[in-house]
C-alpha positions, -999 to +999 in steps of 0.1 A: +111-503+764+110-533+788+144-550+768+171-550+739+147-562+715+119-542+720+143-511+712+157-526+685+126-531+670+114-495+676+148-483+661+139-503+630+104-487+625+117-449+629+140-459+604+118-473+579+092-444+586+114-417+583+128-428+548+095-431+542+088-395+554+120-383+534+111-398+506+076-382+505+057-415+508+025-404+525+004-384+504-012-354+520+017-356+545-009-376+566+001-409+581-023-438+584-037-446+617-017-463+642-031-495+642-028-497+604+010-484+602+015-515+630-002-539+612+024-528+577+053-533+599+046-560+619+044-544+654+023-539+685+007-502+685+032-502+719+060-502+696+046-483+666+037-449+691+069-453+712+085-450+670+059-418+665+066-405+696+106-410+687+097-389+655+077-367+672+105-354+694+125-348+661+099-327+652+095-343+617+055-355+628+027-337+649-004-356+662-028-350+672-062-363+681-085-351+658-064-348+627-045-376+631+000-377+624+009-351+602+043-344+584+058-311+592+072-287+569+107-298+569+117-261+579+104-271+615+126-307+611+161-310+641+185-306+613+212-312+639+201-348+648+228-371+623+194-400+614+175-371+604+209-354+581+211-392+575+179-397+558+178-370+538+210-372+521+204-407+513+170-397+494+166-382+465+187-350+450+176-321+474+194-286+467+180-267+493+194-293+520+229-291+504+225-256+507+214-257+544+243-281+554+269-261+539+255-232+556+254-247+589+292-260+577+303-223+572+292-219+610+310-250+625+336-253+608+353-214+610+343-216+648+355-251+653+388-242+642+390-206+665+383-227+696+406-257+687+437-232+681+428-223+718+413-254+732+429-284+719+451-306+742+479-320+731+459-355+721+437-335+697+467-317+682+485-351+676+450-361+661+446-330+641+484-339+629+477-369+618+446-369+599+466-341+582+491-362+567+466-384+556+451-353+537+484-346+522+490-381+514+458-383+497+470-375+469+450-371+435+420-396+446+392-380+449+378-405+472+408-409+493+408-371+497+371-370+510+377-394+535+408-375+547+394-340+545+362-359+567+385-373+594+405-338+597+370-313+599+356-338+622+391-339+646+392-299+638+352-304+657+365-324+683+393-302+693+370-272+700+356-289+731+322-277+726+293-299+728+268-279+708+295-276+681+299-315+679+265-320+680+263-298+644+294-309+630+284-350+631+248-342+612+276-318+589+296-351+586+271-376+582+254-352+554+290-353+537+294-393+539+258-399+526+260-377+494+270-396+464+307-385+454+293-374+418+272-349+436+297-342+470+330-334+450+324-303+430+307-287+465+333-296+492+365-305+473+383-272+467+421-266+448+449-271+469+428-288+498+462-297+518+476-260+512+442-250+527+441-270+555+483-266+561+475-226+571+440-237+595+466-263+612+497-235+614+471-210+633+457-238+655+496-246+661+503-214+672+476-206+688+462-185+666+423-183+674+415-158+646+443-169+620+424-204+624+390-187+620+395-165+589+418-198+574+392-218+574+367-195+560+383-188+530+387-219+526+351-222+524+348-199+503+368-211+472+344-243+475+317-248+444+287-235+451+256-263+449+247-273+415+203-262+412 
């Protein structure tokens, strides 16, 4: 793209197609052709297949010559990439992605926390600290609490110094901001979230690698499972 508009304009189409996409708009799972989808939005076909091609790379769409773009089954979709995690906890009710980000949060989160207790410099620690005491200072807002508990995961991430982990953790945390909080509570907010989190940030403290680990698994454990 040749300037700041042009991207921004391509930015606005992947948005709007993959809501679009999420939302199961195109029937068949077959997109139009590309001079029709630029025509609906308003853009050149320059812009419209630098926006496929955007998707394309995501692996959400496959085209192809003959059969024209395709929707992939979302199996094949980059459920790490935070638009993606993005669009599709902002559509509709979807169990089976629930149940795929909290299994990719049983991953991140257990490992994030081993490597932090090992890793973490004395900046993360201070952050770790203090988006604890926000946690315990939540008190009995539900709201407040998920907004604490989201600041101290994510600082938890941060503190492992691991790229790949990071990279998980934000689609993890976007996931977790997008859900409605009548559908995110029940799964994520378990009793005694402070005491939880007080024993992961002891082990992380001390240095404890696999006190951190097993902490913050347990911890994942006593959460609700999804709702079908």
């Amino acid at each position: 793209m040749e300037n700041g508009y042009e991207r921004s304009l391509v930015k606005r189409v992947v948005d709007r197609l993959g809501k679009g996409i999420v939302v199961g708009d195109y029937e068949d799972n077959l997109l139009p052709p590309q001079i029709v989808l630029s025509k609906k939005y308003g853009v050149s076909l320059t812009i419209m297949r630098e926006a496929l091609s955007i998707l394309t790379s995501r692996r959400i769409l496959d085209v192809k010559q003959k059969t024209g773009t395709r929707v992939k089954p979302v199996h094949d979709w980059v459920i790490f990439d935070d638009v993606v995690a993005e669009w599709r906890a902002n559509a509709n009710y979807d169990p089976e992605f629930l149940r795929n980000l909290i299994e990719l949060r049983t991953f991140v989160d257990p490992r994030s926390a081993f490597l932090a207790a090992t890793r973490a410099n004395r900046q993360h620690r201070l952050a770790i600290a203090a988006c604890y005491q926000n946690l315990v200072h939540a008190g009995s807002s539900a709201s407040l609490q998920a907004l604490a508990e989201d600041e101290l995961r994510n600082a938890i991430v941060e503190a492992s110094c691991d790229a790949l982990l990071k990279q998980m953790g934000r689609a993890v945390q976007i996931g977790l901001r997008s859900m409605k909080p009548d559908v995110r509570e029940p799964i994520f907010v378990a009793e005694s979230l402070s005491a939880h989190y007080g024993k992961i940030i002891g082990a992380i403290e001390n240095h404890d690698a696999n006190g951190a680990k097993v902490a913050m698994t347990q911890l994942l454990t006593n959460a609700t499972t999804v709702p079908p």
